[in-house]
N, C-alpha and C positions, 0 to 999 in steps of 0.2 A: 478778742471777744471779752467783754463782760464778763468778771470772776464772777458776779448774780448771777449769771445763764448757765453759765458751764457746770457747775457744780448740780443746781436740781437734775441739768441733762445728765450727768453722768450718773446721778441716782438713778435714774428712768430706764439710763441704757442699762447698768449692772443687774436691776431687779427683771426686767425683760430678761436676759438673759441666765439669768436665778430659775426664773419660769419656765423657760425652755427647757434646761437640764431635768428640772422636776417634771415637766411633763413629759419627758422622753424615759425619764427613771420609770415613773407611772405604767406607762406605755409599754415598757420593756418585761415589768413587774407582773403587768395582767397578759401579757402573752405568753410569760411562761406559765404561769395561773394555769393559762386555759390547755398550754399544750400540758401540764400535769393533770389535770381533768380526763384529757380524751387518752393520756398512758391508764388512767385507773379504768376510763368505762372500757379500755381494750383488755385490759386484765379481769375485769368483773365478765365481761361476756365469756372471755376464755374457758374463766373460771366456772362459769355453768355449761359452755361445751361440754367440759369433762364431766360434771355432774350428772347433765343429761346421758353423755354415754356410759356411766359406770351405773346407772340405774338400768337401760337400757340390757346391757350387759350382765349385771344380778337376776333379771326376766329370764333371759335364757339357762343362767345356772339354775332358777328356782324349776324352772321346767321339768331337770333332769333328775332334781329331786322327790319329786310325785307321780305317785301313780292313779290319777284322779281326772277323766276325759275335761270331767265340766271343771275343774279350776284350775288344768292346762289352757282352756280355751278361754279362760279368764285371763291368766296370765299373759298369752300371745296378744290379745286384743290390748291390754295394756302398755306393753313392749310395743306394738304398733303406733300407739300413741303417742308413747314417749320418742321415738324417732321421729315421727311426724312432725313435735314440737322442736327437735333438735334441728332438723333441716333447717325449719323459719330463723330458728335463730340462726345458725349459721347465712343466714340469708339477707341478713337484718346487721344493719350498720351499726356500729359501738355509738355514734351519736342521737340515735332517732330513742329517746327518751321513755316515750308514749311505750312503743314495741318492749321494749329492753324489761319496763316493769310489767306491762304484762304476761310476759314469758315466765319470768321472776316469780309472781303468784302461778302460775302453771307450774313452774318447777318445786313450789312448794303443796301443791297437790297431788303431786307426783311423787314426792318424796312420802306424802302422808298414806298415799295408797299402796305405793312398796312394802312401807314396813307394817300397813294392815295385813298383808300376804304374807310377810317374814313371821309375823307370830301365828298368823292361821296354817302358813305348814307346818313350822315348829312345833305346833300344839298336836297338827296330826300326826306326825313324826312320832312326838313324844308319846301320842293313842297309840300308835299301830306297835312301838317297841314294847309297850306297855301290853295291849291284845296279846304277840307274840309270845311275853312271858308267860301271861297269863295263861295262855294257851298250853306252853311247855308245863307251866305248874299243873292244870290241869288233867292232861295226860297223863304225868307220873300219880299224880289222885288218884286218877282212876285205876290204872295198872294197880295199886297199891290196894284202891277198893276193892277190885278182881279178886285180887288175891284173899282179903281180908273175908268177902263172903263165901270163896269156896271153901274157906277153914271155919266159919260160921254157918256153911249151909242147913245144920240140924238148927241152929239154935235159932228164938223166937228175939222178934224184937221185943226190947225191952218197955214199959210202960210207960218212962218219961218220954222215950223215943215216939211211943205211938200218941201221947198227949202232947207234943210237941208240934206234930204234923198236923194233927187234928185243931187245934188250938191254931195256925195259921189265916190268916183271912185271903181273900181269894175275890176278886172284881171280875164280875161279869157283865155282858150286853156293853161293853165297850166302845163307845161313837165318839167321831171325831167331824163336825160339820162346820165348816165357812158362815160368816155371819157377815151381811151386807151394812150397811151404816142404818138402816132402819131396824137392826135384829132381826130380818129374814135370814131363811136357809139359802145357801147361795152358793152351788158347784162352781162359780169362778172365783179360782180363787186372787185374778189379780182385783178384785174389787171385794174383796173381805176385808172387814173391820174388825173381825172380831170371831177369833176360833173357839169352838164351845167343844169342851170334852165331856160326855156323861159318861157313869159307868155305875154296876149297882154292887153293893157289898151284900154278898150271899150271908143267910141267915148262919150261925154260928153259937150255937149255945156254951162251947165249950173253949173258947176266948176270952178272954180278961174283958170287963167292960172298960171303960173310963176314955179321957181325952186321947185322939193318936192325931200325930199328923201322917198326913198322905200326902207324896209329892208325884209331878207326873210330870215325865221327859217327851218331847214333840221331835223328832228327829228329821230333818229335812232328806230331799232325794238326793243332797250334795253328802250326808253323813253330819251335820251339823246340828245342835242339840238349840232350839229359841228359848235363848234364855231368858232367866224371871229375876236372875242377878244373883241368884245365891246356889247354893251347895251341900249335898247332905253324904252320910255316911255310908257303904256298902260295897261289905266284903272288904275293907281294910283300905278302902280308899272313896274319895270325895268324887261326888258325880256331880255336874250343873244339874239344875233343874228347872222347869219351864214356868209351873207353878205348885203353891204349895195350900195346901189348908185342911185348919184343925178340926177333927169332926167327934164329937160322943159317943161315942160306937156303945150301944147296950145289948150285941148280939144278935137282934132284929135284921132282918134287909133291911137294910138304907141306900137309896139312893142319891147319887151325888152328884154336881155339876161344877162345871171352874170354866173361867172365862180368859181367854190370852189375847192381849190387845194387838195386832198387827199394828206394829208400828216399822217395815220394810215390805219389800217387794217378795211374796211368793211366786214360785216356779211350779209348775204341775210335775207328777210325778208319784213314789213309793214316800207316804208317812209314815212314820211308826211312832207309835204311843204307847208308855210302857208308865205302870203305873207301882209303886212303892210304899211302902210301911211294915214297921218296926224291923227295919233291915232285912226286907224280902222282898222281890218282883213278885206282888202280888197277880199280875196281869198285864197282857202284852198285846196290839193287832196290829196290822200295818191296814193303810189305809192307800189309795191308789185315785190320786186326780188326773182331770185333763191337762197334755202339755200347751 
């Protein structure tokens, strides 16, 4: 044959077979690709089986930590959920993409409402150890009071003492009413916009006039204070409070109103509204909706 002919063929044959090898290299390269893909989406699902069951799992320890009917029954409805989503996934192929991330955001709204609950019983936890003491501190007070007026029983109180009491302010006619989105009065309260508390400051000649704030706490039927975001002083420690405002007090009755925007869901049920200034419950009522 022709050294012209032979020689292009044999370029033609080697690079044909150049090609081959690299496509088979190729070939060989994106199959391990994909089987190292489907080892990680088998490790990623695993990896929120466990997730799902250790939240699932924290539900029931949170249980055993409360004594509270309505945010047990809170918690169980959640721990139901969270199994429910663990089964699909369990149910649900490491390939099928679509499922996998949507679980994924399920598992992270799970995660976010766990540890909503992790600081709302910690927090009552930390109330009720807190009550407790307070409770024990108080007892020995008193026992100590006991004591202190049966060995005072001749003597008169003293005059700052009686100017000190007298000089306290004191809110009466106390209302706590549902407001509809048009400012009606509105006894349901899941369609309240807007809670209005009035209350009147009893006349008082013998009180300091000048600026005071007054703060007022809303107490839900779960035990829960709706907050206004901030916190004020009493009795040696900091209390949430719902809302707060500055008023002129010149000793007169005055009458006062404050408005708390519903911005969640009310439950019917036991209110209580307890209202504050210059580090004293000046005034307290519970209030009782439909459930």
């Amino acid at each position: 044959m022709n050294k012209k002919v032979i020689a292009p063929l044999v370029a033609v044959i080697v690079a044909l077979v150049l090609g081959i090898i690299y496509l088979a290299y190729s070939l060989n390269e994106e199959k391990q690709v994909n089987n190292d893909m489907k080892e990680l989406a088998i490790l990623e699902k695993q990896e929120m089986e466990n997730e799902y069951q250790q939240f699932a799992d924290q539900y029931s320890e949170m249980k055993t930590r409360i004594n509270n009917d309505s945010i047990v029954a809170q918690l169980t409805r959640e721990q139901l959920r969270t199994q429910q989503l663990l089964e699909e996934l369990r149910k649900t192929k490491a390939d099928d993409a679509a499922e996998i991330t949507r679980l994924k955001r399920e598992l992270a709204t799970v995660r976010a409402v766990l540890r909503s609950y992790v600081l709302q019983i910690d927090s009552l936890n930390q109330l009720n150890a807190a009550l407790m003491d307070e409770n024990s501190r108080v007892r020995s007070e008193l026992e100590m009071s006991n004591q202190q007026n049966q060995e005072l029983a001749s003597s008169n109180m003293s005059l700052s003492e009686k100017v000190a009491i007298a000089s306290q302010l004191n809110a009466t006619n106390i209302s706590l009413m549902p407001l509809n989105k048009k400012g009606k009065d509105n006894k349901n309260l899941k369609k309240a916009r807007t809670l209005s508390v009035s209350f009147t400051l009893v006349r008082n000649v013998t009180a300091a006039n000048g600026t005071r704030d007054f703060f007022v706490r809303i107490t839900t039927p779960q035990g829960e204070v709706l907050n206004g975001g901030g916190t004020f002083a009493f009795e040696n420690r900091q209390l949430a409070y719902s809302m707060k405002k500055a008023i002129d007090y010149t000793g007169e009755e005055t009458a006062v109103t404050l408005f708390w925007p519903v911005n969640e869901t009310l439950t019917g049920g036991s209110y209580n509204v307890s209202i504050f200034a210059d580090g004293n419950m000046i005034g307290s009522k519970n209030f009782t909706f439909e459930k």
